[in-house]
PQR file of N, CA, C, O and H, with PARSE charges and radii, in Angstrom:
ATOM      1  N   UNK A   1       0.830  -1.200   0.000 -0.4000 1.5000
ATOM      2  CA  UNK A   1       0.000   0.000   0.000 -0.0000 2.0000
ATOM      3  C   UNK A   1       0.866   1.252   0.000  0.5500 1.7000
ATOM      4  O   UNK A   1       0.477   2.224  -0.647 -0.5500 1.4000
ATOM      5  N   UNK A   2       1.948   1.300   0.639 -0.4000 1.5000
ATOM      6  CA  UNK A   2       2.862   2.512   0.888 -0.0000 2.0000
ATOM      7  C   UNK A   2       3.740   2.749  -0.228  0.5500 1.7000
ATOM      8  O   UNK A   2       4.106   3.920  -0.335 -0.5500 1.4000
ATOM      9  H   UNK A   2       2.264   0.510   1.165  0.4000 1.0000
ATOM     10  N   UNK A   3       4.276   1.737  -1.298 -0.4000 1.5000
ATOM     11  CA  UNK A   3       4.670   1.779  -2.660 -0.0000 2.0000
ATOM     12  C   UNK A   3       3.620   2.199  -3.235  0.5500 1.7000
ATOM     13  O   UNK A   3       4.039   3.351  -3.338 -0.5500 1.4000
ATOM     14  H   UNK A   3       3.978   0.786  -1.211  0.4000 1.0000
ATOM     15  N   UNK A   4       2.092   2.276  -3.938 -0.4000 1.5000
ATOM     16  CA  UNK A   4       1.008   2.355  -4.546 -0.0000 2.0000
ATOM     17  C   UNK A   4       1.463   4.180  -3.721  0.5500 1.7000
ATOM     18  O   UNK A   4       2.545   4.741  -3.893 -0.5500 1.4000
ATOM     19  H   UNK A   4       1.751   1.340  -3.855  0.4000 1.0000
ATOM     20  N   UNK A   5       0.710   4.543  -3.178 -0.4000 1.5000
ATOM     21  CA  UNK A   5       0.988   5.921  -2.228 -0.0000 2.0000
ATOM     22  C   UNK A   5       1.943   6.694  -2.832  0.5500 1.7000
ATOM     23  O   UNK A   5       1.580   7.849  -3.055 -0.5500 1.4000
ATOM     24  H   UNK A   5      -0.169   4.087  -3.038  0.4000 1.0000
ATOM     25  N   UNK A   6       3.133   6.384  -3.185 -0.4000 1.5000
ATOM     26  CA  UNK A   6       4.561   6.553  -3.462 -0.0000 2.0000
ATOM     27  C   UNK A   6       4.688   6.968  -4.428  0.5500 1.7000
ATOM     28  O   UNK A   6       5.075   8.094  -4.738 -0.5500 1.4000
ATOM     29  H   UNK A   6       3.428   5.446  -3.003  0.4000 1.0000
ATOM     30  N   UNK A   7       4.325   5.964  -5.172 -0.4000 1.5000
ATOM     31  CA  UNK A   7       4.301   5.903  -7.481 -0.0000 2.0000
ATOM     32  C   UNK A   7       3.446   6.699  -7.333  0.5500 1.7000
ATOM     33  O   UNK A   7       4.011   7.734  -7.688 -0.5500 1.4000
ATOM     34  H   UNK A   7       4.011   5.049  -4.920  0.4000 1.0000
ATOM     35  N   UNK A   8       1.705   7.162  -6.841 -0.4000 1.5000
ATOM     36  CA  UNK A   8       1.052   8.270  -7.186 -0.0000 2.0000
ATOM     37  C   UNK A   8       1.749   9.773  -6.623  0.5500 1.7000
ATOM     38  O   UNK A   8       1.865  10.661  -7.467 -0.5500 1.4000
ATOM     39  H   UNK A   8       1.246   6.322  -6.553  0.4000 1.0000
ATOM     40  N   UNK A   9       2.000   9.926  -5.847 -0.4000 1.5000
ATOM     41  CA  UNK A   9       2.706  10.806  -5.312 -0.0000 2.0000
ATOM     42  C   UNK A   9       3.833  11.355  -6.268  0.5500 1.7000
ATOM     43  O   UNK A   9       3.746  12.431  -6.860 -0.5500 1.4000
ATOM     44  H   UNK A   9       1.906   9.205  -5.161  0.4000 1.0000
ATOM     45  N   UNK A  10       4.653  10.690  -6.329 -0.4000 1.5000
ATOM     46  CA  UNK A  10       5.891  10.794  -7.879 -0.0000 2.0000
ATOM     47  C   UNK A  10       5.348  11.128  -9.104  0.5500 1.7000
ATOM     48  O   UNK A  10       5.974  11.848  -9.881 -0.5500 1.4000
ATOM     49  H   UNK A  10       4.724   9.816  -5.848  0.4000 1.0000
ATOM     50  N   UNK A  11       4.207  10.667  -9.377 -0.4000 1.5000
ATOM     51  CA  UNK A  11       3.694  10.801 -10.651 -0.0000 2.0000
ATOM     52  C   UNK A  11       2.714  12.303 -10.455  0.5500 1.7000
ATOM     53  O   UNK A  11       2.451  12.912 -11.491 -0.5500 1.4000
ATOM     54  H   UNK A  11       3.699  10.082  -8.745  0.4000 1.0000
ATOM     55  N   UNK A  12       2.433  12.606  -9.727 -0.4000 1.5000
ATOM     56  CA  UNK A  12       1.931  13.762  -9.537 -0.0000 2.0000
ATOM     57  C   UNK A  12       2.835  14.848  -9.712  0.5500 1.7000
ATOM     58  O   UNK A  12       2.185  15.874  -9.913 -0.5500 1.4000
ATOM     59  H   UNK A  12       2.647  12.111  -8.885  0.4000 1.0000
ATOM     60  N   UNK A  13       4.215  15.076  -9.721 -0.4000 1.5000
ATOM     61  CA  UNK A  13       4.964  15.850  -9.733 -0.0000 2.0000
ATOM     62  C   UNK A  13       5.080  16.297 -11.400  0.5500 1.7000
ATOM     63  O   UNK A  13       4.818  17.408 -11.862 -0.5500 1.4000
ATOM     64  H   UNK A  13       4.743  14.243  -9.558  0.4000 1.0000
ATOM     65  N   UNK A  14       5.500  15.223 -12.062 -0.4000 1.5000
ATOM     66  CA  UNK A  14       5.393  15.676 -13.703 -0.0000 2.0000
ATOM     67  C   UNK A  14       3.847  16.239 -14.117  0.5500 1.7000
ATOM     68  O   UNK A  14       3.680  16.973 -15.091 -0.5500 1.4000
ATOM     69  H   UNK A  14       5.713  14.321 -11.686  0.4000 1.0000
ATOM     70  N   UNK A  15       2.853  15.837 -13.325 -0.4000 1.5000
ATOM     71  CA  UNK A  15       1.825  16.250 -13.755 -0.0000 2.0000
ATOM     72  C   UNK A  15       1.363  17.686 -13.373  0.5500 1.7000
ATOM     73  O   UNK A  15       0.580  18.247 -14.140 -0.5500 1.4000
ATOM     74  H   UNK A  15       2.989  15.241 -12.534  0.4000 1.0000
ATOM     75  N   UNK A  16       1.757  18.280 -12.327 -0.4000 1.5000
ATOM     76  CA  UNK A  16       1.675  19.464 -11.946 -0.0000 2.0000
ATOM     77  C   UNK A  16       2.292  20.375 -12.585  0.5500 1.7000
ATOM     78  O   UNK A  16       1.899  21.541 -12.568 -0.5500 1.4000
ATOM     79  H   UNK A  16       2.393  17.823 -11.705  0.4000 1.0000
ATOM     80  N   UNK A  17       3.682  19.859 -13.453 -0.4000 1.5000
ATOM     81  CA  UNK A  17       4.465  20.928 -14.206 -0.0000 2.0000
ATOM     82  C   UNK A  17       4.320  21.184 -15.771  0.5500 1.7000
ATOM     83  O   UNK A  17       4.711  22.055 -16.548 -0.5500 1.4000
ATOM     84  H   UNK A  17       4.001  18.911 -13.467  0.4000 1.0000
ATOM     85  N   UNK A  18       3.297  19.582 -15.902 -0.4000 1.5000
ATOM     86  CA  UNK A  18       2.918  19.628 -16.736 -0.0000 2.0000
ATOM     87  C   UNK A  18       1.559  20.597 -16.861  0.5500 1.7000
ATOM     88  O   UNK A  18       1.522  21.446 -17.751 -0.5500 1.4000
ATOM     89  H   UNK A  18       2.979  18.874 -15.271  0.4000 1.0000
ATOM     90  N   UNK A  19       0.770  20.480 -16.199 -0.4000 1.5000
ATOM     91  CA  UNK A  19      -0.557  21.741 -15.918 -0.0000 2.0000
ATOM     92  C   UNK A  19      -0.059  23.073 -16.298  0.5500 1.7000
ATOM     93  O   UNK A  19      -0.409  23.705 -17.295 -0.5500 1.4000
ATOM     94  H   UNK A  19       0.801  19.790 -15.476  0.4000 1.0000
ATOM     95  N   UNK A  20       1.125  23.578 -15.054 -0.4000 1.5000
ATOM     96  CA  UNK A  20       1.440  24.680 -15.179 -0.0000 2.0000
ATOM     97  C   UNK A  20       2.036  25.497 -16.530  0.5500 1.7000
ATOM     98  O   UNK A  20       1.951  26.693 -16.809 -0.5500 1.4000
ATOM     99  H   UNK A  20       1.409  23.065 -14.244  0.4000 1.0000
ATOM    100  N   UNK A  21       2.626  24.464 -17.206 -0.4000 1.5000
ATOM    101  CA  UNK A  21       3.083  25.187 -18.312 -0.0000 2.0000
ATOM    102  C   UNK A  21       1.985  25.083 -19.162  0.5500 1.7000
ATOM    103  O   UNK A  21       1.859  26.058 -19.903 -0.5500 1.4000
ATOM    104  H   UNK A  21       2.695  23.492 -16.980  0.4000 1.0000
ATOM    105  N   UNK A  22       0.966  24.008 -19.313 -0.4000 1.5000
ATOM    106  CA  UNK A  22       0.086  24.714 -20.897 -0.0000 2.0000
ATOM    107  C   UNK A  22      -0.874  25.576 -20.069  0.5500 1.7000
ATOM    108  O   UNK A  22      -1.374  26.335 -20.899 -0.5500 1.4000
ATOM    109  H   UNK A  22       1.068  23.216 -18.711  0.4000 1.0000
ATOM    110  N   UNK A  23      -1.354  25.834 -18.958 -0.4000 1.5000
ATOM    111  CA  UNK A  23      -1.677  27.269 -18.149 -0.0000 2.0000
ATOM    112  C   UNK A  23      -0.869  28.474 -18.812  0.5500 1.7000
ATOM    113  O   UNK A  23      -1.339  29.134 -19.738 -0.5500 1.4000
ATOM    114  H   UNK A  23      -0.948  25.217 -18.283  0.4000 1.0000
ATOM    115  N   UNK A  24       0.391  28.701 -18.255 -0.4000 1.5000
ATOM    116  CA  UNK A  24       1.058  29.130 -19.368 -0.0000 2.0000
ATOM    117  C   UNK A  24       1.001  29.462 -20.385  0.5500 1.7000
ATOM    118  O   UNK A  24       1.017  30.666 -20.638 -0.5500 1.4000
ATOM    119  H   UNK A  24       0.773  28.165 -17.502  0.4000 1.0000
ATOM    120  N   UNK A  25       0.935  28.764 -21.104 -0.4000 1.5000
ATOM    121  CA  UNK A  25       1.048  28.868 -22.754 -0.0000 2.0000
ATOM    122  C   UNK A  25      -0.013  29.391 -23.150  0.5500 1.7000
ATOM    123  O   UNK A  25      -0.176  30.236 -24.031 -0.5500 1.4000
ATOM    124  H   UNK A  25       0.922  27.786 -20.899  0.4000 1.0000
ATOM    125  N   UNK A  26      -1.015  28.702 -22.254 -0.4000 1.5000
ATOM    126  CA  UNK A  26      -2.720  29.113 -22.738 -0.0000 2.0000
ATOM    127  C   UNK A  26      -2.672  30.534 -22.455  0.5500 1.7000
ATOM    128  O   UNK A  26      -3.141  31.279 -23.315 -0.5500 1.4000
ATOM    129  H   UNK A  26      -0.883  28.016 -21.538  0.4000 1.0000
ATOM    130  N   UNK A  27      -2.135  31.094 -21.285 -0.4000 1.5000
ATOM    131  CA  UNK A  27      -2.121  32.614 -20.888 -0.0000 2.0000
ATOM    132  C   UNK A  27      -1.357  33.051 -21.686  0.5500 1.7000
ATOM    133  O   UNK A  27      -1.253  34.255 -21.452 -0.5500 1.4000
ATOM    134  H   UNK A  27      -1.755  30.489 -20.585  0.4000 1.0000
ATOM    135  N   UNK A  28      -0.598  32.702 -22.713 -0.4000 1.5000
ATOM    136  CA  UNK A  28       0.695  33.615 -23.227 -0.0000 2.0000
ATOM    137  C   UNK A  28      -0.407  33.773 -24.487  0.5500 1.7000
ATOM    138  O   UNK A  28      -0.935  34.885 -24.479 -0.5500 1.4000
ATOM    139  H   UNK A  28      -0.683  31.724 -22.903  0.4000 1.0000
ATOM    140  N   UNK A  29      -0.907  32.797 -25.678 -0.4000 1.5000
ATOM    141  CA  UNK A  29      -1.428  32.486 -26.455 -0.0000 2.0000
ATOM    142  C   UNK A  29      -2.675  33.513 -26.606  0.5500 1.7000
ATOM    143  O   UNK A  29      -3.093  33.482 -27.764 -0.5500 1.4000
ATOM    144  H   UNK A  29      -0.478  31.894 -25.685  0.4000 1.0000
ATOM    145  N   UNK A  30      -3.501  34.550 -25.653 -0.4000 1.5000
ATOM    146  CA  UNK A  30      -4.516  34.904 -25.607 -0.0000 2.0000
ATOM    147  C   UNK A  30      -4.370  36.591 -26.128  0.5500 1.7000
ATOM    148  O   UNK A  30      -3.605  37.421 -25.639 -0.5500 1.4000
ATOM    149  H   UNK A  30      -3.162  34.576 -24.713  0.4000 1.0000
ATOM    150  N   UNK A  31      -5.395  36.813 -27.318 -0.4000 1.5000
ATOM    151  CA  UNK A  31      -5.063  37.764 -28.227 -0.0000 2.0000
ATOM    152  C   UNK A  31      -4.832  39.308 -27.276  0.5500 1.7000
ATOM    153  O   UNK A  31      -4.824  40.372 -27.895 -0.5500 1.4000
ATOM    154  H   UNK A  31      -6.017  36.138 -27.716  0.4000 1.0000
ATOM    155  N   UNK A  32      -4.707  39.295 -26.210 -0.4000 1.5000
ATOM    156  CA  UNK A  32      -4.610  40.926 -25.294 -0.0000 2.0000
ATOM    157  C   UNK A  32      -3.330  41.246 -24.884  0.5500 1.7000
ATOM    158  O   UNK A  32      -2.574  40.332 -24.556 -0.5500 1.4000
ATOM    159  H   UNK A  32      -4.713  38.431 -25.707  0.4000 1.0000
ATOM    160  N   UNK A  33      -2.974  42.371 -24.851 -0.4000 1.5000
ATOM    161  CA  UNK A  33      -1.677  42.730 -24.673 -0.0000 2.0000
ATOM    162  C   UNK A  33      -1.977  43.049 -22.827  0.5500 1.7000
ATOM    163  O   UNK A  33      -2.450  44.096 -22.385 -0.5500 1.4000
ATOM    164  H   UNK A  33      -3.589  43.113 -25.117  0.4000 1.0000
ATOM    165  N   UNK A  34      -1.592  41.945 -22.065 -0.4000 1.5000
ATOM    166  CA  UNK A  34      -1.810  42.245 -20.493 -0.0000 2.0000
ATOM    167  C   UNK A  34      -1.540  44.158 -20.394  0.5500 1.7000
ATOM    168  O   UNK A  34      -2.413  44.988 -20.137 -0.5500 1.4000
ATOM    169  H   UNK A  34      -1.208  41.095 -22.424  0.4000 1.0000
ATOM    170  N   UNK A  35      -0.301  44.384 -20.644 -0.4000 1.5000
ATOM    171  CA  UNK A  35      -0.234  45.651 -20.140 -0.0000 2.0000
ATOM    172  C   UNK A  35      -0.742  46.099 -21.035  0.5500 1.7000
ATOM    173  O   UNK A  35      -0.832  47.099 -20.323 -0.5500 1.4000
ATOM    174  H   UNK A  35       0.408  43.710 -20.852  0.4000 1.0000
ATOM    175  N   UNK A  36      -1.293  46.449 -22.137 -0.4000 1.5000
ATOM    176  CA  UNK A  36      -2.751  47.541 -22.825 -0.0000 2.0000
ATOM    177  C   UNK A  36      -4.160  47.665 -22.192  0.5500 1.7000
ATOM    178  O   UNK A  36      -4.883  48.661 -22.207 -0.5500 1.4000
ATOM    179  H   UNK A  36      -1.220  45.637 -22.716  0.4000 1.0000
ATOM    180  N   UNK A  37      -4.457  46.214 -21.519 -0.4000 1.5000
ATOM    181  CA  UNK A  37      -5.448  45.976 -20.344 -0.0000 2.0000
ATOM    182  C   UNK A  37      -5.719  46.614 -19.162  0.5500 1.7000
ATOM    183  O   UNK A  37      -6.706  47.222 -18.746 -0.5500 1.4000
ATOM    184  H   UNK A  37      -3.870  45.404 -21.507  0.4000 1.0000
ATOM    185  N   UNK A  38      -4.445  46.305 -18.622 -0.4000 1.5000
ATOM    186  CA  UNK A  38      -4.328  46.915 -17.709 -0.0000 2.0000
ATOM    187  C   UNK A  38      -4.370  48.265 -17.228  0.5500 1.7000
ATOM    188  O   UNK A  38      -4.824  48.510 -16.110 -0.5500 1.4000
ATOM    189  H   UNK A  38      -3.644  45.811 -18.960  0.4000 1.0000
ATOM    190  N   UNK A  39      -3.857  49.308 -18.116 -0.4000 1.5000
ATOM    191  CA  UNK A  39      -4.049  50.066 -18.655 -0.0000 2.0000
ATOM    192  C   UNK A  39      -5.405  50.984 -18.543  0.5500 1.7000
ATOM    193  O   UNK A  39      -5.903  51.868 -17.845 -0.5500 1.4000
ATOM    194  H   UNK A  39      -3.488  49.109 -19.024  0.4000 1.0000
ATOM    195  N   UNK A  40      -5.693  50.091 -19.831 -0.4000 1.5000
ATOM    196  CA  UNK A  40      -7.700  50.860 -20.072 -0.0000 2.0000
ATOM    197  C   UNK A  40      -8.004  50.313 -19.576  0.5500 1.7000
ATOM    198  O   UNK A  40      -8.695  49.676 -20.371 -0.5500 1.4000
ATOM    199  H   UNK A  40      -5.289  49.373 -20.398  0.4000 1.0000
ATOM    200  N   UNK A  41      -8.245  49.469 -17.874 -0.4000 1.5000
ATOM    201  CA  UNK A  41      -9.100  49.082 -16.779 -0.0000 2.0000
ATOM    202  C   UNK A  41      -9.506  50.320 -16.235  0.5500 1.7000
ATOM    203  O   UNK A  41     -10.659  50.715 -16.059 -0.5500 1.4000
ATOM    204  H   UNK A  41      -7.684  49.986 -17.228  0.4000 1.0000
ATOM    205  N   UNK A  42      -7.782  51.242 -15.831 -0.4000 1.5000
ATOM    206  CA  UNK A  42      -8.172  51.998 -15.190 -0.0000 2.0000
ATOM    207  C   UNK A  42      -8.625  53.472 -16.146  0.5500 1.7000
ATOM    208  O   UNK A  42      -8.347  54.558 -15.636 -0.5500 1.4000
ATOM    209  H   UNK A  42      -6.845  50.921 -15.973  0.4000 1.0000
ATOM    210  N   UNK A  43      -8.985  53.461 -16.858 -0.4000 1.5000
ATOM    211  CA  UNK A  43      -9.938  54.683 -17.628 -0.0000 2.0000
ATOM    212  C   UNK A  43      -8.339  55.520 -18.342  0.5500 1.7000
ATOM    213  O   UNK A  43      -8.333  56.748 -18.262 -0.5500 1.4000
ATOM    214  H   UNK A  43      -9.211  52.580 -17.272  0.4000 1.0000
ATOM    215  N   UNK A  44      -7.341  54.977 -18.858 -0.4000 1.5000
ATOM    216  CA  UNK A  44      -5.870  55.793 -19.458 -0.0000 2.0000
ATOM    217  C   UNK A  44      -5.985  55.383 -20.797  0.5500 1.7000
ATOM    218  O   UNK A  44      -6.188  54.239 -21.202 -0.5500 1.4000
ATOM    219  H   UNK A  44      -7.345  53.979 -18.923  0.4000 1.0000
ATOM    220  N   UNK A  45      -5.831  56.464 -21.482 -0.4000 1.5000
ATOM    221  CA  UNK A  45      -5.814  56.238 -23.054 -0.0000 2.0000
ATOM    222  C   UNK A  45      -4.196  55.292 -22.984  0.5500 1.7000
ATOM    223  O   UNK A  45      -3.365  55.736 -22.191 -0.5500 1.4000
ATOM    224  H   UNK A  45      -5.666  57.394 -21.152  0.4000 1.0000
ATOM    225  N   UNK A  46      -3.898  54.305 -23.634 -0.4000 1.5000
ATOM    226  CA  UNK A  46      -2.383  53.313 -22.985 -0.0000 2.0000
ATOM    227  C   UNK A  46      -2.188  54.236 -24.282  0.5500 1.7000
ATOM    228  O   UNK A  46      -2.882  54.302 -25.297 -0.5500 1.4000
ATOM    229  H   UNK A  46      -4.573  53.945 -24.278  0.4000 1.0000
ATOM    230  N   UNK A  47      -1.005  54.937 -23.917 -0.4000 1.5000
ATOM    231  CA  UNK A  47       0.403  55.497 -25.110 -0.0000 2.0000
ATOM    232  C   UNK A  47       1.185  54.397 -25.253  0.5500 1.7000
ATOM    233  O   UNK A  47       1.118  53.490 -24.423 -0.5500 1.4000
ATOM    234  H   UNK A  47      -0.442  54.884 -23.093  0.4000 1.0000
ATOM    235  N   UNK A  48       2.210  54.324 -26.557 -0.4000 1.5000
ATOM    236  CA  UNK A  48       3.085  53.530 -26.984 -0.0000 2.0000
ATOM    237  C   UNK A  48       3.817  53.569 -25.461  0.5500 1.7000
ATOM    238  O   UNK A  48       3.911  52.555 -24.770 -0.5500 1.4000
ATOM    239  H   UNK A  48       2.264  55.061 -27.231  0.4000 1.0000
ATOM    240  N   UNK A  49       4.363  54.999 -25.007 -0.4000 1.5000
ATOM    241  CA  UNK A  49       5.166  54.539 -23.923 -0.0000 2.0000
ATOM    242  C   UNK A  49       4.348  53.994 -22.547  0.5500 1.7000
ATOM    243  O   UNK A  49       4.630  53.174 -21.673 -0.5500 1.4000
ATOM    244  H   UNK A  49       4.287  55.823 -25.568  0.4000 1.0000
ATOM    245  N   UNK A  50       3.683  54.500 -22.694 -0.4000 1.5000
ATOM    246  CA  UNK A  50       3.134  53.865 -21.352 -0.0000 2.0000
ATOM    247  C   UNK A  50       3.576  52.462 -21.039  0.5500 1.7000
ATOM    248  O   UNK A  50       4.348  51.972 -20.214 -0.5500 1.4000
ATOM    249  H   UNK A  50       3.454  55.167 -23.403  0.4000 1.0000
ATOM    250  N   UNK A  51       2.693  51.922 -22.137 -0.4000 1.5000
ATOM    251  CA  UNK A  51       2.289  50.322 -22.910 -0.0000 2.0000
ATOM    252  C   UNK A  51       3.834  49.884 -22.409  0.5500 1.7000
ATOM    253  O   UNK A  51       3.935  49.104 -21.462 -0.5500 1.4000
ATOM    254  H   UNK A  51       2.065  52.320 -22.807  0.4000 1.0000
ATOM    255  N   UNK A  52       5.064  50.423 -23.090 -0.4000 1.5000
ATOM    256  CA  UNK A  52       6.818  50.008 -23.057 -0.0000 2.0000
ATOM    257  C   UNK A  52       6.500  49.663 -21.622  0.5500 1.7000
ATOM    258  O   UNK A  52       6.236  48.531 -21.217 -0.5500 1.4000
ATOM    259  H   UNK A  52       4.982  51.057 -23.860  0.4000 1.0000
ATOM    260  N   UNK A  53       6.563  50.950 -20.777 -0.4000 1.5000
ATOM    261  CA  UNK A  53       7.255  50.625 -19.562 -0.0000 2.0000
ATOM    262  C   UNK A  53       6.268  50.054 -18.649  0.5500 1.7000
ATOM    263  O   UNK A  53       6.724  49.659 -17.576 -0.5500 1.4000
ATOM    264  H   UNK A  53       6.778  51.870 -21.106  0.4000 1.0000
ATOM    265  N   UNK A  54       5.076  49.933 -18.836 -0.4000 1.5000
ATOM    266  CA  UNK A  54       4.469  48.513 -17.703 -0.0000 2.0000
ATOM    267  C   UNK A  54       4.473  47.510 -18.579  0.5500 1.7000
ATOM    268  O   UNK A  54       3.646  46.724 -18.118 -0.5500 1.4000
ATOM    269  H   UNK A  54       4.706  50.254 -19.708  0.4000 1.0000
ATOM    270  N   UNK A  55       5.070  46.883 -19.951 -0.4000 1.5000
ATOM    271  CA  UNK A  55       6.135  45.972 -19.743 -0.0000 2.0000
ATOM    272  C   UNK A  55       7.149  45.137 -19.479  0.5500 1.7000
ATOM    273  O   UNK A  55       7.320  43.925 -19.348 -0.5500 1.4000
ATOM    274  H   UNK A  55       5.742  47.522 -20.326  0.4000 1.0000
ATOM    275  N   UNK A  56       7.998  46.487 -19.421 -0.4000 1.5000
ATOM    276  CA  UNK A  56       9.004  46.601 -18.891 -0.0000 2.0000
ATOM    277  C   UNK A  56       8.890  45.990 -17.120  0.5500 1.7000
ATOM    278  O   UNK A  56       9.469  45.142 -16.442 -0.5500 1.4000
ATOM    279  H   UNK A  56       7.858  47.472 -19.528  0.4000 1.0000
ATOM    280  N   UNK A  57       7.896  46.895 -16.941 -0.4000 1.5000
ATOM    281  CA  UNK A  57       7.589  46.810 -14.898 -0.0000 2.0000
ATOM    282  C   UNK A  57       7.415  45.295 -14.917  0.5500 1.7000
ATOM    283  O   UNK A  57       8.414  44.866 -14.339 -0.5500 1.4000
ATOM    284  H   UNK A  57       7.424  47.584 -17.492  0.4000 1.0000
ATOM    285  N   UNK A  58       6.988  44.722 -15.125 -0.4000 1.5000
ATOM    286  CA  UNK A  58       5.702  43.706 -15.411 -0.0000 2.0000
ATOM    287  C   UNK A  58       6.774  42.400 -15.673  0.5500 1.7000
ATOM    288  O   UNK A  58       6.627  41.295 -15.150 -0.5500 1.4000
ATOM    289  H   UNK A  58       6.177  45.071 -15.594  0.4000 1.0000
ATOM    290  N   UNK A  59       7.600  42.676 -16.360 -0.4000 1.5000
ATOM    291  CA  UNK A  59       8.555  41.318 -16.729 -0.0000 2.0000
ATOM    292  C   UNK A  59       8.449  40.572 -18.379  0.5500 1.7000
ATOM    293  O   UNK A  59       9.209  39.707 -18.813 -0.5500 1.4000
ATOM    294  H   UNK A  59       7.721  43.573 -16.785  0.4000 1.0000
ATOM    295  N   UNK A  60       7.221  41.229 -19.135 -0.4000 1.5000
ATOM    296  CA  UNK A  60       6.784  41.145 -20.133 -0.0000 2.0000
ATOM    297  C   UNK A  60       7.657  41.185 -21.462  0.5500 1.7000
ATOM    298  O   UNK A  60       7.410  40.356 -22.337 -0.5500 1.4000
ATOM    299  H   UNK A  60       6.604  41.932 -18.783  0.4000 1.0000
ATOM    300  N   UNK A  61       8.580  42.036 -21.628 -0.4000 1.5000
ATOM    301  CA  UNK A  61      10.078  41.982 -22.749 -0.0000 2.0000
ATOM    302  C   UNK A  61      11.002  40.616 -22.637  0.5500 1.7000
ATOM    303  O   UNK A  61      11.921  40.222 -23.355 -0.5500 1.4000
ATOM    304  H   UNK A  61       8.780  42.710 -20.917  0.4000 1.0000
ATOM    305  N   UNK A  62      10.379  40.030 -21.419 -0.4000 1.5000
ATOM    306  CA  UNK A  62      11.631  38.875 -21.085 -0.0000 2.0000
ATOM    307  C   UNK A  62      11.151  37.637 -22.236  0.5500 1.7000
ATOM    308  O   UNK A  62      10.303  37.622 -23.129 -0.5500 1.4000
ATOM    309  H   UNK A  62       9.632  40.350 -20.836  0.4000 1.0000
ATOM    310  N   UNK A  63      12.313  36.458 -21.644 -0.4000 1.5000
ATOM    311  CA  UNK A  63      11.845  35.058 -23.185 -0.0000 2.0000
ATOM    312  C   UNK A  63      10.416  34.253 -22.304  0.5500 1.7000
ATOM    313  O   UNK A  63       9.798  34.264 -21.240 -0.5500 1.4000
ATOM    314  H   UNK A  63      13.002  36.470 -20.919  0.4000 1.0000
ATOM    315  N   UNK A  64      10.460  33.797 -23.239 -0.4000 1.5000
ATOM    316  CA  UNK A  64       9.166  32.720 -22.526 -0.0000 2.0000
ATOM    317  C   UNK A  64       9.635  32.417 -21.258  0.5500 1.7000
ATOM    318  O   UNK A  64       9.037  32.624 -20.202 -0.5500 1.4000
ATOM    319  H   UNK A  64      10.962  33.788 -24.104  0.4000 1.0000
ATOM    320  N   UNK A  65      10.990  31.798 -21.438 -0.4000 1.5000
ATOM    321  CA  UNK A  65      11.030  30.883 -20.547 -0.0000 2.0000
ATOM    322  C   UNK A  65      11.574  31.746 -18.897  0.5500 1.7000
ATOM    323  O   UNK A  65      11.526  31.278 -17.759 -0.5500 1.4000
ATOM    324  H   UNK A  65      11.475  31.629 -22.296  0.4000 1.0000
ATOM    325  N   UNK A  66      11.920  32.714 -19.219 -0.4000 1.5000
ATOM    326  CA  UNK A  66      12.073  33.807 -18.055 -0.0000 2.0000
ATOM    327  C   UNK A  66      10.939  33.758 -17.857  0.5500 1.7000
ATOM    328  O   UNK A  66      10.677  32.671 -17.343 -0.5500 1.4000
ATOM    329  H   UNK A  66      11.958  33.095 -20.143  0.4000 1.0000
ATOM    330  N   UNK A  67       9.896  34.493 -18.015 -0.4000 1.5000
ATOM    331  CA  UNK A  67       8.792  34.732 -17.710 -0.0000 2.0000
ATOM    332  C   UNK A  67       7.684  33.690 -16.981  0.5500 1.7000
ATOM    333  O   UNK A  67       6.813  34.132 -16.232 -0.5500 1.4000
ATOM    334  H   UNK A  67      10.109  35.377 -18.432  0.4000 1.0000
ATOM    335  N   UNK A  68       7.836  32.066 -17.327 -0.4000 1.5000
ATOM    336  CA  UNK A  68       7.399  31.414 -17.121 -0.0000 2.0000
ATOM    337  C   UNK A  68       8.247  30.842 -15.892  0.5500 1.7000
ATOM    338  O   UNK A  68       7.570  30.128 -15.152 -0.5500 1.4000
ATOM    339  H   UNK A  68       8.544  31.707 -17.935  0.4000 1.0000
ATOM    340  N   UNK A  69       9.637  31.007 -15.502 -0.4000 1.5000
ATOM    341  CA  UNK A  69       9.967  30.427 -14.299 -0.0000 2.0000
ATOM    342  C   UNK A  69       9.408  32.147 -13.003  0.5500 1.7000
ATOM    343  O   UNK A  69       9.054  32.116 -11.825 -0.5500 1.4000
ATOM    344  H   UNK A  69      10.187  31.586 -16.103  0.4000 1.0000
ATOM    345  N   UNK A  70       9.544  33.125 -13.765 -0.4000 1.5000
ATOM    346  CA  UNK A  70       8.797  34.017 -12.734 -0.0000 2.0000
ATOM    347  C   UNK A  70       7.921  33.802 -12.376  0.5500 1.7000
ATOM    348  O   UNK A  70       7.992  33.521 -11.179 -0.5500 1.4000
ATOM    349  H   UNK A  70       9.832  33.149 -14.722  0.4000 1.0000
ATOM    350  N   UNK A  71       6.812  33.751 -12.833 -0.4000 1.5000
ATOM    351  CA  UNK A  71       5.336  32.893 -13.059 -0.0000 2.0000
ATOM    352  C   UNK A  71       5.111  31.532 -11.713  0.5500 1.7000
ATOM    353  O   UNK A  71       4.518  31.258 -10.670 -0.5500 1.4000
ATOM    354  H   UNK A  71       6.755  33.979 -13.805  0.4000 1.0000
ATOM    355  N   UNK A  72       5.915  31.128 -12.537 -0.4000 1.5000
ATOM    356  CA  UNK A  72       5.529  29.669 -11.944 -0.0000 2.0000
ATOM    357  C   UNK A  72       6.119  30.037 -10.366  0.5500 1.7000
ATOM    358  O   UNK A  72       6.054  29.194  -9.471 -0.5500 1.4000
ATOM    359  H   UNK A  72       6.397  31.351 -13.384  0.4000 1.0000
TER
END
């Protein structure tokens, strides 16, 4: 019983990282520019610069895979 316990337990680990990244991907994949959103939530016409630097703030210029170990 404590081997059975064990192997699910272990096997849960690839599966959680597996979740997290097409979470991920699914969030990267979605047609809105987070910081243009964010943005016109709060009632701001978003300027080109604006838009740059809560990018910039945000972690958003980085590679996928930066972004996704921030993330995660």
């Amino acid at each position: 019983m404590g081997r059975y316990v064990l192997h699910r337990l272990l096997l849960m680990v690839p599966l959680m990282l597996l979740i997290t990244v097409v979470t991920f991907l699914l969030i990267q994949l979605s047609p809105s520019d987070p910081a243009e959103v964010a943005l016109s939530v709060n009632m701001i016409v978003p300027t080109p610069e604006a838009i740059a630097a809560l990018r910039l703030e945000l972690g958003l210029d980085a590679s996928l895979l930066q972004q996704y170990l921030r993330w995660r």
